[in-house]
N, C-alpha and C positions, 0 to 999 in steps of 0.2 A: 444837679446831675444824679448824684444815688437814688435821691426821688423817683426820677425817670424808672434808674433798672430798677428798684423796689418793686413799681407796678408792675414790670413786665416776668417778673422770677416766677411767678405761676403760669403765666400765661407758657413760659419756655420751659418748665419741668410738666406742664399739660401736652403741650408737643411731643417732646420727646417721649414720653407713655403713647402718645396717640400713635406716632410714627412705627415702634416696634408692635404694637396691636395691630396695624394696618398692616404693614409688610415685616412680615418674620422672616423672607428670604435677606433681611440686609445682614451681609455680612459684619465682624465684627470690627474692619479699619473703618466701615461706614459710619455704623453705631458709634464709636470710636470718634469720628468728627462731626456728629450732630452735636454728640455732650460737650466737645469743643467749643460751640455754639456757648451753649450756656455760660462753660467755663469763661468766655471773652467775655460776656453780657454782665459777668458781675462782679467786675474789678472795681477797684477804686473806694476800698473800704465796706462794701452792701454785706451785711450778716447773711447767712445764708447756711444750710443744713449739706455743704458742698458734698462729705461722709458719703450721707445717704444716695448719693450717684455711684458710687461706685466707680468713680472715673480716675483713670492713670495717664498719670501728666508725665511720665519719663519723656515724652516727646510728644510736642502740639502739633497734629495736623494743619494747614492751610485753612484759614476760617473760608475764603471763598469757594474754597472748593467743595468741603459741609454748606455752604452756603446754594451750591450750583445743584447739590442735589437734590434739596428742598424744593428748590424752582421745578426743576425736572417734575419732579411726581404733584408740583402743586398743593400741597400741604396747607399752606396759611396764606393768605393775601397781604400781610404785616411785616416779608419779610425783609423790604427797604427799611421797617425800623430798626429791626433787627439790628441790620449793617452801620443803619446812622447811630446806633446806642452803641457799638465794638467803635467805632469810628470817635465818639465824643468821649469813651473811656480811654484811649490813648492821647488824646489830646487832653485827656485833664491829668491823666498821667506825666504828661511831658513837660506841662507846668506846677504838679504840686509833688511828683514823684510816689505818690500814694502806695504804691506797690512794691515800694523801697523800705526794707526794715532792718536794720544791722543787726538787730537781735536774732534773725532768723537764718544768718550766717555763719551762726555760733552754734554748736553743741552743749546748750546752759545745762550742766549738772544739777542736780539737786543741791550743792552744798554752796553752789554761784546764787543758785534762785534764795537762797537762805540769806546770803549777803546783800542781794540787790535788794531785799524786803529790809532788810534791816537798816541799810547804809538810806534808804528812803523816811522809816522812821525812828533814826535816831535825831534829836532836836541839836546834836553837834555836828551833825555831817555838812561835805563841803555843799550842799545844794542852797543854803541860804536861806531858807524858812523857817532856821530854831524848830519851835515843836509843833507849827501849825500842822506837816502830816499825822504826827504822832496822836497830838488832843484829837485830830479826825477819827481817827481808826477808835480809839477807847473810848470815845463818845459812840461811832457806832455798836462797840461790843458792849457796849454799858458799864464802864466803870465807874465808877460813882466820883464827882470832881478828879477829874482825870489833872487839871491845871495846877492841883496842890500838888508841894513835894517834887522831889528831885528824881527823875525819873534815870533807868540805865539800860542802853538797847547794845542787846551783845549777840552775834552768832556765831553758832557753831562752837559754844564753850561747854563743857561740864556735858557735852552728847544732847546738848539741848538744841534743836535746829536753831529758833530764834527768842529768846527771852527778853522781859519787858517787866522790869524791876522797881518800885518802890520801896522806899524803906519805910518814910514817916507821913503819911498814913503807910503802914504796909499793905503793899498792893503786889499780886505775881499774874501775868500772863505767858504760858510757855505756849510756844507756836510749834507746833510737831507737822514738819513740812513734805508732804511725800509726793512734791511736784513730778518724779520720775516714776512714781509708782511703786516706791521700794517697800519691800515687804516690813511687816510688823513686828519690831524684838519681843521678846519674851518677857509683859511685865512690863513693857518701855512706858507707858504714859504714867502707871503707877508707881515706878519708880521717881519718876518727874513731880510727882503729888507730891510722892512724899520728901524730897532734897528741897524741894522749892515751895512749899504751901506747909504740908505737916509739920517738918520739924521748927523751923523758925515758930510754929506754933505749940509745939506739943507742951507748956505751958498752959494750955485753953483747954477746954473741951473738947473731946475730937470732931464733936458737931459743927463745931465753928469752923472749920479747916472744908466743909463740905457744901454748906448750906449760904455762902455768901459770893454769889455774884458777881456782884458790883465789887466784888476785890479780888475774888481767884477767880479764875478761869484756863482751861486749855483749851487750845485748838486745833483741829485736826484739817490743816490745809490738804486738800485735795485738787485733784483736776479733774476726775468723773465721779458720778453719782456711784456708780458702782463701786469704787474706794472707798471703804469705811471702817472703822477701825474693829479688828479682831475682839472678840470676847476677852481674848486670853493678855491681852496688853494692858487691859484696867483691873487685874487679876492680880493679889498678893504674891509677890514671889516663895516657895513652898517654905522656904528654909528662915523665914523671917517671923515675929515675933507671932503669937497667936491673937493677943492683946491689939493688932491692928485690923482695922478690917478687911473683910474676905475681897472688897471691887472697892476701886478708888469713888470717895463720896461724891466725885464731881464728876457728871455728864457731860462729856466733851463734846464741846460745840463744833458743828462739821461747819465748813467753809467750804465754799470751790474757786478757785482759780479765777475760773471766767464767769462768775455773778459774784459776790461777795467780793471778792477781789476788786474786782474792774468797779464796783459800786465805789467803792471807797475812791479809787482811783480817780473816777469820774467826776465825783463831787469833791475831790481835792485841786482839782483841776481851775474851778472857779474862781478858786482864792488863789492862785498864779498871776502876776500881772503878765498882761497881753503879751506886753514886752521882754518878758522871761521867755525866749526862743528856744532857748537850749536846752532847759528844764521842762516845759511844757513837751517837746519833740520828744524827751526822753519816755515822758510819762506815757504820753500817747503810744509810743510804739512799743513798750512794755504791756498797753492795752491790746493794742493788736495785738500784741505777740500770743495772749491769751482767746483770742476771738476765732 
């Protein structure tokens, strides 16, 4: 079935261009339920750039009747598929509920989305997989034998959204999570360098606290491209030592929500058994929830 609308999402965002080219007398309730059209055609999970329409769903017109005025002006010869593709998305709707997501009932905060990331990989939470989310995710970031050593998944401590602690090998990922968009403290990620990476280190080199990977790292979760962290947040706070350096030595790796995220997610997914209903719903609708 997604198959289906997949092939026809061009064909229906071709339309609707061709339609307001053709006739720019339609008014705006009409325009208003042709994109209707579309909006029904691509239920049931299909990715889709919905944004880019520009369409407001505070209230759905009557698809037959966007439907009845297509017919009128003769527009497409295809538009019995149309109706048969609205028609098979509610009936897969109505057996897999696809359009049902509990997470989207919710108002998730920033400081929620920080726990539900966390409470997914810590290897003690109640989900039942010990640390198989966890070794995913560090093996995707590249920690280097992620499997050794005693790992500590904590959020929302110490003004760290989500941290990921090693002691023996010492290992630090701080996850700096700005799912809601919140703006950038003053010095925040450098101050995270240096609580969590520097000083446990300042023993060492300060090279070393910079220049390793596969053992430090931060991350700068986002949800658009356009989010990306401030100059002035990997910036030495003025009043602190001269002796430390001017920008924190580590390049904070950007993340987004809906790719990096959902990647992990997806290929965590596999290693679920089938029969894990309630974890796997979870997973998935936390994917949507990002889609």
């Amino acid at each position: 079935m997604p198959e289906l609308l997949s092939e026809n999402l061009n064909t229906l965002k071709s339309l609707l261009t061709n339609i307001r080219i053709a006739d720019k007398s339609f008014s705006s309730k009409r325009d208003y339920e042709i994109e209707c059209i579309i909006k029904d055609a691509l239920k049931c999970n299909v990715k889709s750039d919905i944004k880019s329409l520009s369409i407001d769903y505070s209230t759905l017109s009557n698809f037959s009747s966007a439907l009845s005025i297509l017919k009128d002006r003769q527009i497409v010869d295809n538009l019995d598929k149309f109706q048969e593709i609205e028609t098979k998305a509610k009936e897969k709707n109505k057996e897999e509920s696809c359009d049902f997501n509990m997470l989207r009932l919710f108002n998730i905060s920033e400081t929620m989305h920080s726990y539900l990331l966390a409470n997914i990989l810590n290897p003690y939470s109640e989900h039942g997989q010990g640390n198989y989310f966890l070794l995913s995710f560090l093996n995707k970031i590249g920690i280097e034998n992620p499997e050794y050593g005693q790992w500590i998944v904590t959020a929302e401590k110490g003004r760290i959204d989500v941290l990921l602690k090693r002691i023996d090998p010492h290992s630090i990922v701080v996850i700096e999570n700005k799912s809601n968009f919140a703006v950038d403290q003053n010095n925040q990620l450098y101050r995270y360098w240096y609580q969590e990476i520097y000083y446990p280190n300042r023993h060492r080199p300060i090279e070393y606290t910079g220049n390793h990977p596969e053992k430090y790292q931060i991350i700068y979760l986002t949800p658009a491209d356009w989010k990306q962290p401030t100059s002035n947040t990997s910036e030495r706070p003025k009043q602190w030592p001269l002796n430390l350096p001017e920008r924190m030595p580590i390049e904070p790796m950007i993340y987004r929500f809906d790719k990096e995220i959902i990647e992990w997610l997806n290929f965590s997914l596999k290693g679920i058994a089938n029969g894990n209903h309630r974890l796997r719903e979870y997973i998935k609708q936390y994917i949507e929830y990002w889609n």
